[in-house]
C-alpha positions as CSV (number, residue, x, y, z in Angstrom):
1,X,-33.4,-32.4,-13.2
2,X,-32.1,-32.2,-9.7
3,X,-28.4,-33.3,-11.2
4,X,-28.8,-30.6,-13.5
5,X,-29.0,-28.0,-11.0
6,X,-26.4,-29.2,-8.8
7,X,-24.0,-29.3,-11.9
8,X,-25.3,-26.0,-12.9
9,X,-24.2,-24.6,-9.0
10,X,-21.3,-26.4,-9.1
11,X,-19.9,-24.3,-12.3
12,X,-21.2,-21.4,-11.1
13,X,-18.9,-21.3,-7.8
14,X,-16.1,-22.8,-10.3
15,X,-16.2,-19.6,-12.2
16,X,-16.9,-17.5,-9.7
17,X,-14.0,-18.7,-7.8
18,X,-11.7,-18.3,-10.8
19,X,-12.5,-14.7,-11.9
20,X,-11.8,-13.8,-7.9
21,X,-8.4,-15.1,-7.9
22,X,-7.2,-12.0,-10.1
23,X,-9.2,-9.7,-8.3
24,X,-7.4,-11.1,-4.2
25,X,-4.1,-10.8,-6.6
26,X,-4.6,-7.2,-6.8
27,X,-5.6,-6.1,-3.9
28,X,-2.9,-6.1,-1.7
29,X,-1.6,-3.0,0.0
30,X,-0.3,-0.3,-2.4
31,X,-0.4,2.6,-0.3
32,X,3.0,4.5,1.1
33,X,4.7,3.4,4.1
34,X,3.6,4.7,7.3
35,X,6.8,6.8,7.5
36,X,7.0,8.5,3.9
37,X,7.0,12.0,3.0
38,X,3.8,13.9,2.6
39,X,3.4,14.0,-1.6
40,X,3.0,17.5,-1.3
41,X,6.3,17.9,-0.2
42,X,7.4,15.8,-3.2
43,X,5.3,18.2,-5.6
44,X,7.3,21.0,-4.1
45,X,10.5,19.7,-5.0
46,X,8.9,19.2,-8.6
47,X,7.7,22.7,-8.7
48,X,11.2,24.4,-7.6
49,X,13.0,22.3,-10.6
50,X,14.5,25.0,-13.3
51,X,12.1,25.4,-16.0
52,X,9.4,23.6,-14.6
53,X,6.1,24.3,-16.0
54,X,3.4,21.7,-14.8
55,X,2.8,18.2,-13.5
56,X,0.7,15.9,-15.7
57,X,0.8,13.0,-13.7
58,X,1.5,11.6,-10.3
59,X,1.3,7.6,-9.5
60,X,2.4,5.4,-7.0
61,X,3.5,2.3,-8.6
62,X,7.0,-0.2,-7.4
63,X,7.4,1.4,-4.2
64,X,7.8,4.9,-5.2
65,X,5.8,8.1,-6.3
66,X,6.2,8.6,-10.2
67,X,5.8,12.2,-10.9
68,X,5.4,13.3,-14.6
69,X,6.3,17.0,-15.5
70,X,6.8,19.5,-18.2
71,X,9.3,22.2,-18.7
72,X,8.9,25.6,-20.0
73,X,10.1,24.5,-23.7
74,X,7.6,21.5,-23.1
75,X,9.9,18.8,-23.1
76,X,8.3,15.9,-20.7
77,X,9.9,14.9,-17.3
78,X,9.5,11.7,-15.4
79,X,11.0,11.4,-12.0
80,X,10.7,8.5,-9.7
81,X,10.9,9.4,-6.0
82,X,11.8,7.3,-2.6
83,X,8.6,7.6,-0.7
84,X,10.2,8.0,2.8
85,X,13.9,9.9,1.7
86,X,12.2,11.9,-0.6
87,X,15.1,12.1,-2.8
88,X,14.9,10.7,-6.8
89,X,15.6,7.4,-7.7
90,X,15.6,8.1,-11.6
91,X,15.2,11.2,-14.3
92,X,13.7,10.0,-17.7
């Protein structure tokens, strides 16, 4: 009975360690850099575009802030901007 239990604790911290790997894989920083531009300064370059009508969606994701916009004749906007220039790094 006693081997039982220890084989039963012993699979327990083998899964347990293997469903935390993915989770310590994620979690690493994902934040801006210390010196980037405040993201409502970003927003206002989105909302001073021509025919700019509203944002659906802002993300940070590869190093940048990924802003999603509509224009008046609701055709859909994605921008990527540089975090600390604040200048865009690609129109979709």
């Amino acid at each position: 009975m006693r081997d039982n239990m220890l084989r039963i604790a012993a699979a327990a911290m083998l899964a347990s360690a293997c469903l935390c790997g993915p989770v310590l894989a994620q979690s690493k920083d994902r934040s801006p850099p210390p010196n980037s531009r405040k993201l409502s300064e970003i927003i206002s370059k989105v909302e001073q575009r021509p025919d700019f009508r509203y944002i659906s969606e802002i993300e940070w994701d590869d190093g940048g802030y990924e802003v999603t916009y509509y224009t008046n004749d609701n055709a859909k906007v994605e921008i990527k901007f540089d975090p600390v220039s604040g200048e865009t790094r690609s129109l979709q």
